[in-house]
N, C-alpha and C positions, 0 to 999 in steps of 0.2 A: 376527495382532496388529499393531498398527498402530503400530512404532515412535517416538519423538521425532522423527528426520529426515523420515521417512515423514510426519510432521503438517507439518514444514519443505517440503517437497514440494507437499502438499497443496493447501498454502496460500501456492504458489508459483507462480501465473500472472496477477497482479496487474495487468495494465496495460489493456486494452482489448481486447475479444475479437477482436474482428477482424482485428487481426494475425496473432493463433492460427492461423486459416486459412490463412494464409499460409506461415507457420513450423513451429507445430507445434500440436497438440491438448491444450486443456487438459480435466480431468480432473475439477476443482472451480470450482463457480463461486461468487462472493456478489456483492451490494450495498455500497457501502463508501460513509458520509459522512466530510466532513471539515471540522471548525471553525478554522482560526488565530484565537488569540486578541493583540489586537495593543493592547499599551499605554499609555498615555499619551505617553511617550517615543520613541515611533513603532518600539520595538522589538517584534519577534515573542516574543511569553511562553512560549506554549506553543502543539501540534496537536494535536486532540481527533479520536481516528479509531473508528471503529465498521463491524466488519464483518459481514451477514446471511449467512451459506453457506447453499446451497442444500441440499435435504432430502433428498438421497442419500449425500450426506457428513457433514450433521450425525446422520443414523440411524447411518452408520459409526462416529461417534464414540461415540452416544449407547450403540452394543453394545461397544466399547472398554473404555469407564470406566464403566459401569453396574456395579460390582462386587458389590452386594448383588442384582444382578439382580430390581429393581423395573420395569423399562423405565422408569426417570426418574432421572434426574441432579440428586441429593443436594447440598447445598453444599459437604459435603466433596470431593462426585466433580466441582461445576464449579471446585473450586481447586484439582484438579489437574490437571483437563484446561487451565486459566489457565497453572500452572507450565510444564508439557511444553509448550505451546507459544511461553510467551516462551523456554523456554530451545532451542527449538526456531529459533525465528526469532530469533536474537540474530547469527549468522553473516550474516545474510540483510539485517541495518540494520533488521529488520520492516516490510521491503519498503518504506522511506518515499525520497521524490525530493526532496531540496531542495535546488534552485541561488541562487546571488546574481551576478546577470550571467554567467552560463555556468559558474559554480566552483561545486562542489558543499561543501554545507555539512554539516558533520559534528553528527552529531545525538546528546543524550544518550539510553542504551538507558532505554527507562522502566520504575520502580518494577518493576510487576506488569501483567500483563495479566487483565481481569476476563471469565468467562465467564460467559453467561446462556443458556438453552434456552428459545423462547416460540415457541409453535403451529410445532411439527416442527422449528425452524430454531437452527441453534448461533451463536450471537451472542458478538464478541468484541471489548472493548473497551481502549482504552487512550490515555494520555495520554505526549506527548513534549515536548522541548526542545531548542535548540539551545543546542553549549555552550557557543559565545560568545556575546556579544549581538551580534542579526542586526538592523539598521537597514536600516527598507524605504527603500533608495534604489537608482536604477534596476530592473530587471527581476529579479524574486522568482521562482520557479515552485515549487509544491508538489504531488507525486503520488504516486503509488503503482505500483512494478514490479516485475515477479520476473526475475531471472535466469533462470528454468530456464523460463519458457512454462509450468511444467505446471496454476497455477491462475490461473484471470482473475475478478481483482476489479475491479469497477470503477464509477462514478458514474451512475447511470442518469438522472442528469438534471445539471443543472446548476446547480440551485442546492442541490442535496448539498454541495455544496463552498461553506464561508459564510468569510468575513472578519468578526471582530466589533473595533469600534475602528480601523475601516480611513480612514487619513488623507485627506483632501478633497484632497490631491495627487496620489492614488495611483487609478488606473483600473483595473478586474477584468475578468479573461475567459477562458472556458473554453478550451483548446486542445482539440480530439480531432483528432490528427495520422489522413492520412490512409495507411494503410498500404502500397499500391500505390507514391507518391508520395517518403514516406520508403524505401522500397525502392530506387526511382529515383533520390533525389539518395546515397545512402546505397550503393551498389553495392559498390564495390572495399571499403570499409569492412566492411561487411558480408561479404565473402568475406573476407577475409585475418583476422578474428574468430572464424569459424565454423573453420577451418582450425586457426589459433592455440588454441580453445578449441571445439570442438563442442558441449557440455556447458552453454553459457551466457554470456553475457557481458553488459556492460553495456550494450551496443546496445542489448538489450530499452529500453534508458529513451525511443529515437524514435519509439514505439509508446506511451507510457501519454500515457493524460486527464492534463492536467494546470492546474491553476490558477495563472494568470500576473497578477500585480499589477505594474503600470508605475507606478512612482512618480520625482517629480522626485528631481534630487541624486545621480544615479549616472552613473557611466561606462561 
């Protein structure tokens, strides 16, 4: 049976696979996009995230919560597989990365999380916010990482990741750190973390795709 943590887990290798190799082996993989939607006001509204798993994991799921054992996932069985895993990932921030000049910005947990199943693939979607107002000035980043290595989600392309209402001051661009690289400026860091916490830490965030907006007006 496949636990709440256990889905927390699952759906816990968020950041760029490549690193995996390096660290550790993830288990579950998806496609993840991601929309900022950016206001008049030049503040960040909300992030629109959507994640594809891939079809070993979403079968896992789909024999979990099939409880009338149709092999198909009823609206009642994808609003619970929804609950169990927002309350799942609630420990976890729902894997999201948001800095404003190197500080990390603390994000509201969203509403609910929506589940869909379309051709093999569990699909999960959800909308966030931050709970201050976040003003794009200087260097923004948005991504997605897991603490624990054990699922990688990540952007398979680069314009997965959209800006909408993005200010004529502000410049976009994909980061995909390169993992060898962050290992190497990252060393001592990296050992006395792994030491301190084996289990996971937040270093994983040197490792995730991340979308960086340069906008005027920051320090």
């Amino acid at each position: 049976m496949i636990r709440p943590y256990a889905i927390a887990a699952c759906l816990s290798a968020v950041a760029a696979l490549s690193p995996r190799a390096a660290l550790a082996h993830p288990h579950v993989f998806a496609e993840a996009t991601l929309e900022v939607e950016v206001g008049p006001d030049h503040t960040v509204h909300s992030l629109g995230h959507v994640w594809r798993f891939d079809d070993l994991f979403s079968a896992t799921v789909l024999m979990e919560f099939d409880k009338n054992k149709d092999r198909k996932l009823d609206d009642a069985e994808l609003a619970e597989v929804g609950r169990t895993v927002h309350d799942s990932l609630a420990d976890f921030g729902y894997f999201q990365m948001v800095t404003a000049n190197g500080k990390d910005v603390a994000m509201k947990a969203p509403a609910e999380l929506i589940a869909t199943y379309d051709k093999q693939q569990l699909i999960i979607m959800f909308e966030s916010a931050p709970e201050k107002p976040l003003k794009l000035a200087g260097k923004i980043d948005f991504g997605i990482y897991d603490p624990t290595f054990y699922t990688a989600i990540d952007f398979t392309s680069d314009d997965m990741m959209k800006v909408n209402g993005m200010p004529a001051d502000c410049r976009r661009k994909v980061i995909r750190p390169d993992p060898d690289e962050a290992i190497a400026q990252n060393q001592k860091t990296l050992t006395d973390a792994f030491f301190n916490d084996p289990t996971g830490t937040d270093y994983t965030k040197l490792f995730a795709t991340r979308l960086e907006l340069d906008c005027g007006g920051g320090k």
